[in-house]
N, C-alpha and C positions, 0 to 999 in steps of 0.2 A: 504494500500500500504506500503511496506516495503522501507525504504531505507537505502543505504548502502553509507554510509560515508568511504572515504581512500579506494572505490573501485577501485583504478589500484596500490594497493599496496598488497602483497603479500598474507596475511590475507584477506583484501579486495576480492583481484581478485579469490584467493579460495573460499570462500562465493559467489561471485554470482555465479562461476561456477555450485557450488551446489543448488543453487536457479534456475538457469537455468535447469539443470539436475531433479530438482523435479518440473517442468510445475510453481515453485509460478513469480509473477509477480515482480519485482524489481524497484527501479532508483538507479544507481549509479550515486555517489555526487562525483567528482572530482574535480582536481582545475587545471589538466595539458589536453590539449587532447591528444596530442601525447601518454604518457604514456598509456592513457584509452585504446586508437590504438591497442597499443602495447602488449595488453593483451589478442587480437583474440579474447574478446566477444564481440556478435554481440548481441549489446543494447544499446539504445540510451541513452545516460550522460547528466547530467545536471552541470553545472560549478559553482564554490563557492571555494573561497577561507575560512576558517574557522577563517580566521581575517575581515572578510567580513559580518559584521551581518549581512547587507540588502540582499546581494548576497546569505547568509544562509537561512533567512527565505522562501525568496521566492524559493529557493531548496528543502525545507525542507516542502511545503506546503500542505497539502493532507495527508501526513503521518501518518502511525494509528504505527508503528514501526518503530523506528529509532536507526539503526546500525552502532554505531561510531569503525571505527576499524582504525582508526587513534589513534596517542597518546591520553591516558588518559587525560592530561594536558589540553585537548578542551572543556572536559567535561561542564564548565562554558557556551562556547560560545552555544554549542550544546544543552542545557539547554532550554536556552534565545531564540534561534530560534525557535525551535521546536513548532508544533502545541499543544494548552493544549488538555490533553486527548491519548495523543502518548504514548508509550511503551516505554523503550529505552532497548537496549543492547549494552553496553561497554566494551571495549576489552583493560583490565588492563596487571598489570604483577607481576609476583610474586617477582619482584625486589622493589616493597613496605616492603616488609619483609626481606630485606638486612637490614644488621647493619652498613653498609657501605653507607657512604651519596654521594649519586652523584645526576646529573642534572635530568636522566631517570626517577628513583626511585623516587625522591622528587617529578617530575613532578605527576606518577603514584598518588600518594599518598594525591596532592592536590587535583586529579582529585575528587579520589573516596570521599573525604571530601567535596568534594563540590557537587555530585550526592546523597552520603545519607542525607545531611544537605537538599537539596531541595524538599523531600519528595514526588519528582515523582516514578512513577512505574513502576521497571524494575530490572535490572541486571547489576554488571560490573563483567565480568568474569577476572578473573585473570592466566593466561596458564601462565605454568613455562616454561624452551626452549622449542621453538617449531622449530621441523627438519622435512624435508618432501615436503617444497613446491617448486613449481615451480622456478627455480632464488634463493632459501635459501642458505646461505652460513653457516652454525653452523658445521652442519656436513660436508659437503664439506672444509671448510676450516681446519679443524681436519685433514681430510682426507690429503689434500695438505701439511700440516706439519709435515704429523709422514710420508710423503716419504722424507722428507730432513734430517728427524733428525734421528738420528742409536741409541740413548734412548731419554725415554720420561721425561723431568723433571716435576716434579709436586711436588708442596707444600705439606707437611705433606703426601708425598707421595700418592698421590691421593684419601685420605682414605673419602673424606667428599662426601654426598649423592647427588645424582642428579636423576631426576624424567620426561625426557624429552617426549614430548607430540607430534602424528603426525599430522602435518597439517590437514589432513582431518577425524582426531578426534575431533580437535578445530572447523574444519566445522560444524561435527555434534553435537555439543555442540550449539556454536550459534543458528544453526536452531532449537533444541529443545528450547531453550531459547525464542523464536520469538513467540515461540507455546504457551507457556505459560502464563496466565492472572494476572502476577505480580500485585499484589495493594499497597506495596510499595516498598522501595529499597533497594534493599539486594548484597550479596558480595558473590562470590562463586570462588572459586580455582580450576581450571581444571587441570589436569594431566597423565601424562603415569600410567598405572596399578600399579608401583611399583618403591621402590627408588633402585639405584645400586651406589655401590662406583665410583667416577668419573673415576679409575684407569681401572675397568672392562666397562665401558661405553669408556673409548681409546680403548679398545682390541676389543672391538665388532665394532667400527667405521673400524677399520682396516680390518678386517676379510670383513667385508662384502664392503670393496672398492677393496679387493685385496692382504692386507699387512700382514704380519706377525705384528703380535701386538710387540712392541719393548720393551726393558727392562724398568722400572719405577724406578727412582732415585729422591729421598727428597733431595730435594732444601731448603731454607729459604726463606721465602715469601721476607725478605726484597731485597732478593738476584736476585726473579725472578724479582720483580718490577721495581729493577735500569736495568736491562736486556733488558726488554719487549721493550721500546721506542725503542733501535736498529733496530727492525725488520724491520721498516718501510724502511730501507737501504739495508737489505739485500734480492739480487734478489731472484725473485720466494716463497719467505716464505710471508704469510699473517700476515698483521700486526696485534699486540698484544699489548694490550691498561694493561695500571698496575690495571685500574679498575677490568680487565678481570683475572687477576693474583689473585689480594684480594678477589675475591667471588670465586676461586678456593678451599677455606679455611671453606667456608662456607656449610654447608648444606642445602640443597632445597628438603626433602622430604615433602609429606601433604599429608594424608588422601583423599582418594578419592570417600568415600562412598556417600557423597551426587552430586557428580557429576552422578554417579551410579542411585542410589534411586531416583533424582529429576531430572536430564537430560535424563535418559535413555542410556547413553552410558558409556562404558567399553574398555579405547583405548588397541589401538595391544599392543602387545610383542614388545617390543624394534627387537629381533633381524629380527622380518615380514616387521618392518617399514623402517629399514636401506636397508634390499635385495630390495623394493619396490624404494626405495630413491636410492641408485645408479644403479640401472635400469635404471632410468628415466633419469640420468647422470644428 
C-alpha cells in the first residue's frame, strides 16, 4: 500500500490524482479534512498531524511505500513512524543547493541528512520550481506582475539559469520512483528538459498568459532587496520576499540524465507546459 503524506497539498493532491488515474490503490495522510475536501478526490484520508508520532504511526501502518510530499524537514519524524521494511519517497528541493541560507533550504537539507544517515531505502527527489499545478502561484504570480509593471527589473539583468519543472512531470517522477526497488538511499534532482536565462523564462510566462514580454532593466540586487518588502503594500502586485530577489542571482540549472535513464521521464518544453498552465487559468 502506498501512502501519501501532504496529500491535500498541491504536490500531494497531484500525486494521488495520478495514483487514482492509474487504478494503484493509495491512503492519503493529512492532518486538515477540510483541505483533503477541498481537493474533489474521492478517497478516504486518514488524519496525522507529522508532530504527532503516535497519530503517524498508526497512519502510516500497513505501508510497503511511503510518500512524504510535505517539507523535507519531516523526514526525521516520517523515518521513526514508518513500518520497517517501507520504501520511502521524499519530495526535497533544489533550494539545498542555494548559497543562500534560509529556513526552507536548511530545512530541505537537514531532511535529506537525516534520510541518507538512516540507511533506509528509497529516494528524496529534489524538483527545482515546479509551475503547473492546480492552485500554483510561480507562474501565475509572474504573470500578475509583469501586467502592472511596463519593465521588468531583474538583477544582473536576468542572465542566471532557471530549469522549471511541470507539475505532472514531478507526478510522473514520483510514480516511477514508487516502482522502483530502492535498497538504499539515494538523492536525485528532477527537472524541466533544459536551463533558460530567467530573462527569457519572463518572456515566455508572458507570451503565453497574454502579455507582450516587457523590457528587462539591471537593477543591483542590493537595490531590489531594500524594494521587495514594499510590495506587500502595494495593491494588486504579489508580494516579493528579498529571499526571492537573492536567488534571482543564482543559477539553478542540473543535468537531467539520470532523471531520464533511471525514472523514465523527459518533462515538456517549457513553452507546452505554460499554454497547458494558463489554460487551466
Amino acid at each position: 500500500m502506498i501512502a501519501v503524506i501532504g496529500a491535500s497539498g498541491r504536490s500531494g493532491a497531484a500525486l494521488c490524482r495520478a495514483l487514482k488515474a492509474a487504478g494503484r490503490p493509495f491512503i492519503p495522510v493529512v492532518r486538515n479534512a477540510a483541505h483533503w475536501i477541498a481537493t474533489g478526490i474521492s478517497a478516504e484520508a486518514v488524519f496525522a498531524d507529522l508532530e504527532d508520532a503516535r497519530a503517524l504511526r498508526v497512519a502510516l501502518a500497513g505501508a510497503t511505500v511511503v510518500v512524504n510530499t510535505a517539507h523535507a524537514r519531516h523526514a526525521p519524524a516520517v523515518l521513526a513512524a514508518a513500518p520497517e521494511g517501507a520504501r520511502f519517497v521524499f519530495l526535497g528541493s533544489t533550494r539545498r543547493f542555494s548559497q543562500w541560507a534560509d529556513a526552507h533550504g536548511d530545512g530541505v537539507r537537514a531532511g535529506e541528512a537525516a534520510f541518507v544517515a538512516s540507511g533506509r531505502a528509497g529516494v528524496m527527489l529534489h524538483p527545482t520550481m515546479i509551475y503547473g499545478a492546480t492552485g500554483e502561484d510561480n507562474v501565475q504570480r509572474l504573470a500578475a506582475l509583469l501586467r502592472r509593471l511596463p519593465v521588468a527589473p531583474l538583477p544582473g539583468g536576468g542572465r542566471a539559469l532557471v530549469q522549471p519543472i511541470h507539475q505532472e512531470d514531478l507526478s510522473r517522477c514520483i510514480l516511477a520512483a514508487i516502482n522502483i526497488e530502492w535498497t538504499r538511499p539515494e538523492v536525485m534532482v528532477v527537472a524541466g528538459p533544459e536551463p533558460l536565462p530567467y530573462r527569457d523564462f519572463l518572456a515566455a510566462v508572458a507570451r503565453a498568459s497574454g502579455l507582450k514580454p516587457p523590457p528587462v532593466i539591471d537593477l543591483p540586487v542590493a537595490l531590489l532587496e531594500a524594494v521587495a518588502p514594499l510590495t506587500r503594500w502595494v495593491p494588486r502586485v504579489p508580494t516579493i520576499g528579498a529571499e526571492e530577489v537573492r536567488r534571482l542571482v543564482e543559477d539553478k540549472a542540473f543535468p537531467v540524465a539520470e532523471m531520464r535513464d533511471r525514472l523514465g521521464v523527459v518533462g515538456r518544453p517549457l513553452a507546452e507546459g505554460l499554454a497547458a498552465t494558463f489554460r487551466q487559468g
